[in-house]
C-alpha positions in Angstrom: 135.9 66.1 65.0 138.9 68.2 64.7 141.9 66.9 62.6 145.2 67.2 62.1 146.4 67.8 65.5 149.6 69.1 66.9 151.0 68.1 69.9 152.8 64.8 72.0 152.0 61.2 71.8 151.7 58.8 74.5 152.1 55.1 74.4 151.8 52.5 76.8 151.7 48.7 77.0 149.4 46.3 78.9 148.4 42.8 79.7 150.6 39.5 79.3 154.2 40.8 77.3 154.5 39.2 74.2 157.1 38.8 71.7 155.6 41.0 69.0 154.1 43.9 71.4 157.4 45.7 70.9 157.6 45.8 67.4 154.1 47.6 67.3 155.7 49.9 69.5 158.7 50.1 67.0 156.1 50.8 64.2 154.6 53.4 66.0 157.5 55.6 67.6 159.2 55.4 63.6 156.2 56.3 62.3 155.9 59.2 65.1 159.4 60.5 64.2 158.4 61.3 60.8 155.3 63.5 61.5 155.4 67.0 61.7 152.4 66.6 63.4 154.2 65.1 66.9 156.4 66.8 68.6 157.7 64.5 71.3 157.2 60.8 71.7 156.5 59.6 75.3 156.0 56.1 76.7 154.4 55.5 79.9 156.5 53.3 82.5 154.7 49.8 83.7 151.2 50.7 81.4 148.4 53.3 83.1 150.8 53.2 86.5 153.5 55.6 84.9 150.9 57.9 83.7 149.3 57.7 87.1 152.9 58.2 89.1 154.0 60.7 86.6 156.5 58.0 85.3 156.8 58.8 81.4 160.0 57.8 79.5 160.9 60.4 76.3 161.6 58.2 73.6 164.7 59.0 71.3 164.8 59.1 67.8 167.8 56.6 67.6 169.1 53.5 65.4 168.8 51.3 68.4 164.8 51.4 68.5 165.1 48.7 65.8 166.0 46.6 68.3 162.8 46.4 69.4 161.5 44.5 67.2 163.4 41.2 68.1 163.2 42.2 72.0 160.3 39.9 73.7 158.7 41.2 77.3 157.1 44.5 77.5 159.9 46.9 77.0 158.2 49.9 78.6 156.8 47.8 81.1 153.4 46.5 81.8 150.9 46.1 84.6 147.5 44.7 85.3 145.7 48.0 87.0 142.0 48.0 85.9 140.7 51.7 86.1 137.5 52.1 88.4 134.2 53.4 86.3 134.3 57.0 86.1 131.7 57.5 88.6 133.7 55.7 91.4 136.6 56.9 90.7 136.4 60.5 89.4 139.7 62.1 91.1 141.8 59.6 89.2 140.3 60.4 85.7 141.1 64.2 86.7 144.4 63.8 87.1 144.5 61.5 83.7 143.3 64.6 82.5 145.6 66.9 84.2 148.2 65.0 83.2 147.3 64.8 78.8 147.9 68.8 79.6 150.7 68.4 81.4 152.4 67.2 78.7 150.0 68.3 75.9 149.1 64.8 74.9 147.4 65.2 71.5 147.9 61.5 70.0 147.3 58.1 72.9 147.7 54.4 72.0 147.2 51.8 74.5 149.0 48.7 73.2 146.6 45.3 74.6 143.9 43.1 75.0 140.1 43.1 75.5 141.1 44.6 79.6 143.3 46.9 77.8 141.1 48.0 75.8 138.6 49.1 78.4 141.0 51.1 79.9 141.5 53.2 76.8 137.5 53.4 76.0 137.2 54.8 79.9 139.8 57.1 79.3 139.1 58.4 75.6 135.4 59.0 76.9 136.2 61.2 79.9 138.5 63.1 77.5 135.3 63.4 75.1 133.2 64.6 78.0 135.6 67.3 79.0 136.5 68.6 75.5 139.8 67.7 75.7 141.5 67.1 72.1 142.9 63.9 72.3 143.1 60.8 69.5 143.3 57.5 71.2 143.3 54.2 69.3 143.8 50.9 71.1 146.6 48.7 69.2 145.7 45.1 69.4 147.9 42.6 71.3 147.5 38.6 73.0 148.9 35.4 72.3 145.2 34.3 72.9 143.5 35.2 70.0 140.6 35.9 71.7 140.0 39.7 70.4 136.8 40.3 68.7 136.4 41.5 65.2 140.3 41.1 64.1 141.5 38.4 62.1 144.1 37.8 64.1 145.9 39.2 67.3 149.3 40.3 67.0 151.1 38.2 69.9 149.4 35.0 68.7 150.6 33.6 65.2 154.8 34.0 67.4 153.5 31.9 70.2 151.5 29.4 68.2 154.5 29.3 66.2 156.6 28.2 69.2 154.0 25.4 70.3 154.1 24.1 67.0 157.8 23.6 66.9 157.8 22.5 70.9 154.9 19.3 70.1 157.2 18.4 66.8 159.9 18.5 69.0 158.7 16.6 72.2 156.9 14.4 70.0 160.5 13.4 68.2 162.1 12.8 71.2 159.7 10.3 72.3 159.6 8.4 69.5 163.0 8.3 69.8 162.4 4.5 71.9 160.4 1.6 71.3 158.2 2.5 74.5 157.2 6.2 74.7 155.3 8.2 77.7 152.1 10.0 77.8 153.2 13.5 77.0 150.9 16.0 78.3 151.5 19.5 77.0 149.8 22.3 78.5 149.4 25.7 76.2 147.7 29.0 77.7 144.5 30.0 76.8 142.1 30.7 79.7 138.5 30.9 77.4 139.7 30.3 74.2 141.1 27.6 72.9 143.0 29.0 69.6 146.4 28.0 70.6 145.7 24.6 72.0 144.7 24.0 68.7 146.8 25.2 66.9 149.2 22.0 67.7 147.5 20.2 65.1 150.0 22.2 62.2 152.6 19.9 63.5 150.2 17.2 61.1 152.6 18.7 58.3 155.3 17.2 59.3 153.1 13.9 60.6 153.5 14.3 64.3 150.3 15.5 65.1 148.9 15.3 68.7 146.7 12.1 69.7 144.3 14.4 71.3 143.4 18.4 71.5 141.2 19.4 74.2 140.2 23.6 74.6 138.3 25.1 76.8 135.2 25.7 74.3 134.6 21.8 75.0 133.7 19.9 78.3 136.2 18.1 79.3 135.4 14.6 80.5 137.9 13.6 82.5 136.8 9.3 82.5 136.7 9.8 78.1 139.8 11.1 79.0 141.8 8.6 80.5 139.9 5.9 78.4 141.1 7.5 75.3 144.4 7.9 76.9 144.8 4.4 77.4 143.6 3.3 74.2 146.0 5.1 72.4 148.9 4.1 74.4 148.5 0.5 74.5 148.4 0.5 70.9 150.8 2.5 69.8 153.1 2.8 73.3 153.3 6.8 72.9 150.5 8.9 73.2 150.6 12.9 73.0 148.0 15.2 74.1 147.8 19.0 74.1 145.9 20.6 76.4 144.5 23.9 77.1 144.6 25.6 80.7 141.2 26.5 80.2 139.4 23.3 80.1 136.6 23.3 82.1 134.5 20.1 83.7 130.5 19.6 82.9 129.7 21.9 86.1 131.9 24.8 84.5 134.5 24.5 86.9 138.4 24.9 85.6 140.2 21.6 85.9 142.8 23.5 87.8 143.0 27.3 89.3 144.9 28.7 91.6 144.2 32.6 92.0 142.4 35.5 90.7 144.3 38.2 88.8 143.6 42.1 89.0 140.8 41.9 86.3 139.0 39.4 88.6 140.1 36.9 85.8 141.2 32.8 86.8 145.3 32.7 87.3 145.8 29.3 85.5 148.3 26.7 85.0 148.9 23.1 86.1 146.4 21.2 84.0 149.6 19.1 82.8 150.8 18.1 85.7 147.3 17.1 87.8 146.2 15.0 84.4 149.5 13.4 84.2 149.3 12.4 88.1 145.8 10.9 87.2 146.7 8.8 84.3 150.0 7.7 86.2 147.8 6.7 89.2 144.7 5.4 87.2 146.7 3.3 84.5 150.2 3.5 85.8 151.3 4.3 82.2 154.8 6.5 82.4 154.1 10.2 81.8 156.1 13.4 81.4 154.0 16.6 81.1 155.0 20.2 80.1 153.5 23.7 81.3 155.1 25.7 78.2 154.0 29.2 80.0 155.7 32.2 79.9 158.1 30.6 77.1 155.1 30.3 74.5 154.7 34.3 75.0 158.2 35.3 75.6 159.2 33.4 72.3 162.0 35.5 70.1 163.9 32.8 68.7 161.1 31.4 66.0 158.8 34.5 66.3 156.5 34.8 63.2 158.5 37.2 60.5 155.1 37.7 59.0 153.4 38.7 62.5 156.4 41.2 63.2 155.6 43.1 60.2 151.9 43.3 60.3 152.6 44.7 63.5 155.1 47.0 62.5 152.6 48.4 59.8 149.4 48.3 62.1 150.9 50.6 64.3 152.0 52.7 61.4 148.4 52.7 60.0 147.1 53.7 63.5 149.1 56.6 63.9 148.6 58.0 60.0 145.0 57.4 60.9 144.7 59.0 64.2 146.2 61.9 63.0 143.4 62.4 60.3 141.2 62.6 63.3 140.4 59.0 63.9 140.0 58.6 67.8 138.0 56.1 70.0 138.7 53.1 68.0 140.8 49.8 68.0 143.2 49.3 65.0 142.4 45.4 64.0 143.5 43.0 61.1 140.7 41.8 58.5 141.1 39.6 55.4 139.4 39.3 52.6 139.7 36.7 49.5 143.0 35.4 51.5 144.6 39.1 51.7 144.9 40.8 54.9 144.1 44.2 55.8 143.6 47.3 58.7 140.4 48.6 59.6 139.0 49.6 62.5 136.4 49.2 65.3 134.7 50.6 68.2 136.5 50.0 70.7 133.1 48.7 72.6 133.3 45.9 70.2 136.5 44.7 72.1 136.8 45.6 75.5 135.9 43.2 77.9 134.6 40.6 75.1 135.8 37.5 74.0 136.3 35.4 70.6 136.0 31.5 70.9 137.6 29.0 68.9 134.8 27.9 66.3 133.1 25.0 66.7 133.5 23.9 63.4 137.1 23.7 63.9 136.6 21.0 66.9 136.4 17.3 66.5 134.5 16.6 69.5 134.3 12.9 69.3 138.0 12.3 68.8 139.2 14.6 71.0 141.0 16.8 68.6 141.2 19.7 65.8 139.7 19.6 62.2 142.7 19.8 59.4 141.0 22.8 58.2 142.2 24.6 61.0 146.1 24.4 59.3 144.6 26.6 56.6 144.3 29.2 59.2 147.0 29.4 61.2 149.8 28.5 58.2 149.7 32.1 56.7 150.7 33.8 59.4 153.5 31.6 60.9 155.8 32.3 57.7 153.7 28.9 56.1 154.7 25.5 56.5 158.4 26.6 56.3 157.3 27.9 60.0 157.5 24.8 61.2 160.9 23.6 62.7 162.2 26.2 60.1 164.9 26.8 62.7 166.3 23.2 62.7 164.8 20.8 60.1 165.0 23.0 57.1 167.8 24.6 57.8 169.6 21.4 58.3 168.6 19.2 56.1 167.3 20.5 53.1 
């Protein structure tokens, strides 16, 4: 393996924006601009696409790329193109390669999640295979937390952030009268559950959800509304958090509407279509709440903590690829409660998936273990991440 090489670097971002992906990019480029072993910095325009349509922006060395770290989307655009397997598809992966010369690519980081990743393992290989000197490292990045063998993924402690704060907030307001609604809020998470669950943080400040469901579960939809009712007659509010990916006893999503470019589910409505049922089945007043893009796009209580790992991840990954590290995902691990960067193979990532432990779910009740605060607390600034924003600042 050849070290120490001398050349461009080439960045791109993929999958679902976030509102921490930038700030790995900021990590990166300031990293970049103090190596004498990169001479220009180069980010690819809408992911794979710009490389593929010879769309490359030149990054600046400039006191505005700071303000990338409180910038949520993608800021050098993103896209959902999965690459073909090299042996269907050859021509392209030629002109991948043709292009690395073109611009003498030397250092490659492809900023996503487990589809992201196989786009950078298909590409590194085929480099590999034709001798071309290249680094790559995958950064990791989704709100989903569903990336094997990190920790954490950077994207996720911002947005579970944001759903802690919305159920504290949503579960104030309705407490607000005597007679409450069901409130059915509906987080993302298409096979993983972790940020369905992570709702229960708002126990801390005693407004924890009535009941949890995640797609690592069956949901029974006649528990469901029995539970539903139960709760609500007793205590005329009832709040319930719900993942989109909840799935019925014959495997089939409670709601789906299309199929992305990964051949992956399109999700979203569970809210609203459990809401109709319990208004129909128990005629109990209901509000629900599909917290989408906002839980992703979220910059105004993103995680302090998160934005620096990722900052410093990306940093690592670049010191790291330039010692002739290459082929690999940069990934968070901890150890006696102190967090750390390693890396993987990127085969470890691509295309897999990381569940919510069972041990975390309280099946019978229909929610999340306490234990699962002890998890997610660290990395949302601690309990001070909670309404830290309003309450704290307020009224302390």
């Amino acid at each position: 393996m050849n070290t120490k090489l001398k050349g461009n670097l080439l960045y791109g971002q993929s999958g679902g924006p976030t509102s921490i992906i930038n700030s790995s990019a900021y990590g990166l480029f300031k990293e970049a601009f103090k190596s004498k072993y990169v001479d220009k910095v180069y980010a690819m325009h809408y992911g794979i696409k710009g490389l593929l349509n010879d769309d490359l922006i030149e990054i600046i060395n400039s006191k505005n790329l700071k303000k990338l770290v409180n910038t949520p989307g993608a800021a050098f655009g993103s896209n959902r193109y999965k690459l073909k397997e090299i042996n269907e598809d050859l021509a392209t992966f030629q002109f991948i390669l043709e292009q690395f010369k073109k611009y003498n690519i030397r250092y490659f980081f492809y900023n996503g999640g487990n589809d992201s990743m196989d786009t950078i393992n298909k590409i590194s290989k085929f480099l590999i295979e034709n001798n071309y000197q290249c680094n790559c490292i995958g950064i990791n990045k989704t709100i989903d937390n569903d990336l094997m063998e990190s920790e954490f993924s950077l994207g996720f402690a911002s947005s579970a952030k944001f759903i802690i704060n919305s159920v504290v907030e949503i579960a104030l307001d309705d407490l607000s009268y005597e007679t409450g609604r069901v409130n059915i809020i509906e987080t993302m998470g298409r096979e993983s559950g972790f940020l369905a669950a992570s709702s229960i943080c708002a126990k801390v400040k005693n407004l924890s959800p009535d009941l949890i469901y995640v797609p690592e579960v069956t949901f029974d939809l006649e528990d469901f509304i029995k539970k539903v009712k139960d709760i609500y007659t007793k205590k005329k509010h009832c709040l319930v958090v719900v993942s989109e990916g909840i799935k019925s006893k014959d495997n089939d999503f409670i709601q789906n509407n299309n199929i992305d470019a990964f051949n992956h589910p399109q999700l979203g409505g569970v809210a609203i279509s459990l809401a109709n049922i319990i208004k129909e089945k128990l005629n109990f007043p209901t509000r629900y709440f599909e917290l989408s893009l906002l839980q992703r796009a979220n910059s105004i209580i993103s995680s302090r903590f998160e934005q620096k790992m990722a900052i410093n991840l990306s940093s690592f990954a670049l010191k790291s690829a330039i010692k002739g590290i290459t082929n690999k995902v940069a990934v968070i691990k901890k150890k006696d409660d102190k967090f750390y960067f390693d890396f993987v193979n990127i085969d470890q990532i691509a295309n897999k998936v990381k569940y919510l432990p069972l041990e975390y779910i309280d099946t019978k009740k229909s929610t999340i273990k306490p234990e699962y605060i002890n998890y997610i607390l660290p990395l949302i600034d601690s309990k001070d991440g909670i309404l830290d924003v309003y309450l704290n600042k307020y009224f302390n």
